[in-house]
C-alpha positions, 0 to 999 in steps of 0.5 A, spaced: 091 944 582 090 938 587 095 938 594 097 931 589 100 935 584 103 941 587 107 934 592 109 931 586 111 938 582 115 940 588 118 932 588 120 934 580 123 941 582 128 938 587 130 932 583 132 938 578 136 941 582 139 935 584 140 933 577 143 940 575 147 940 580 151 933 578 151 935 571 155 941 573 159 938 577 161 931 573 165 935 567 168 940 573 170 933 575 173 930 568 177 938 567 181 936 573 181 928 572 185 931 565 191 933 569 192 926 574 196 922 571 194 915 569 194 909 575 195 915 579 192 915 587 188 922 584 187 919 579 183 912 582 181 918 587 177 921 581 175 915 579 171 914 585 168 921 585 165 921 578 162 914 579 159 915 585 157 922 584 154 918 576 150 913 580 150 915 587 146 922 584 146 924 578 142 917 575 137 918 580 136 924 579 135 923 571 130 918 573 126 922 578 126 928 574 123 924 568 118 920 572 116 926 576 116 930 570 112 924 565 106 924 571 105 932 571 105 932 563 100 926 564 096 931 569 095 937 564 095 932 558 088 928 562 082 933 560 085 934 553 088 931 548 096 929 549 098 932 542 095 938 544 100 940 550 102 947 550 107 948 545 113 950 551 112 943 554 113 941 548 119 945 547 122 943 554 121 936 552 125 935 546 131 940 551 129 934 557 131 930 552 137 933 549 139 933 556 138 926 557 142 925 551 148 930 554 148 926 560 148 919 557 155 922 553 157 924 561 156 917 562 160 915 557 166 920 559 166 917 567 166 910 564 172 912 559 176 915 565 174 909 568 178 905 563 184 909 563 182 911 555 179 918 556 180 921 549 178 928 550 182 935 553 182 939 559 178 944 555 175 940 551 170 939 558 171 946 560 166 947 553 162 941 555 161 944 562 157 949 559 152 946 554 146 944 561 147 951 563 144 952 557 140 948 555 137 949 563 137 956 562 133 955 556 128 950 560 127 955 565 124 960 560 120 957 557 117 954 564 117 961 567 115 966 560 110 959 556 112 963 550 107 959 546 
């Protein structure tokens, strides 16, 4: 492994990291938002805080992570063939992807609370809250064991 390589898997890590951290966070979030009342000062305080926490964190992080990502698959792909990436990276591809799809619903929740039109429960995102867990639980694996 080149020096380069080893800089952008770091790079790739934190932004993981990073990106977790706000998929955990975001939906805690929208739990509490729930029980403020419409127009309220908690309320537009939520507001604030998800949004920020969607554009400030979260949506760079996604994009660090894909990009940084992309670039070391195109590094293992370069001395072979990319449909003959290993079967795990592939596997962590389509879990990255359904990640990607969960954070865009994120997205959609954030901009809903925004609007004063959430349509979901307190429990509702209390079960949200857990599926990057474990999609991020199986990701980890499959980078750790490379299973096939």
């Amino acid at each position: 492994m080149t020096p380069m390589y080893l800089w952008i898997m770091a790079f790739h890590i934190i932004a993981v990291i990073a990106w977790m951290a706000g998929m955990l966070y975001l939906p805690r979030l929208l739990v509490y938002h729930c029980a403020a009342e419409k127009g309220s000062v908690q309320s537009e305080t939520f507001k604030l805080m998800e949004r920020r926490l969607l554009r400030g964190i979260v949506n760079p992080a996604m994009i660090a992570t894909w990009v940084l990502g992309l670039w070391l698959a195109w590094h293992v792909a370069d001395s072979r063939h990319a449909l003959l990436l290993p079967g795990w990276l592939w596997a962590k591809i389509v879990l990255v992807l359904v990640l990607s799809a969960v954070h865009g619903l994120f997205a959609r929740w954030v901009k809903a609370f925004g609007a004063d039109q959430n349509q979901h429960s307190a429990r509702f995102y209390r079960i949200i809250n857990e599926v990057p867990t474990i999609i991020m639980i199986a990701i980890v694996l499959l980078v750790v064991l490379k299973p096939f």
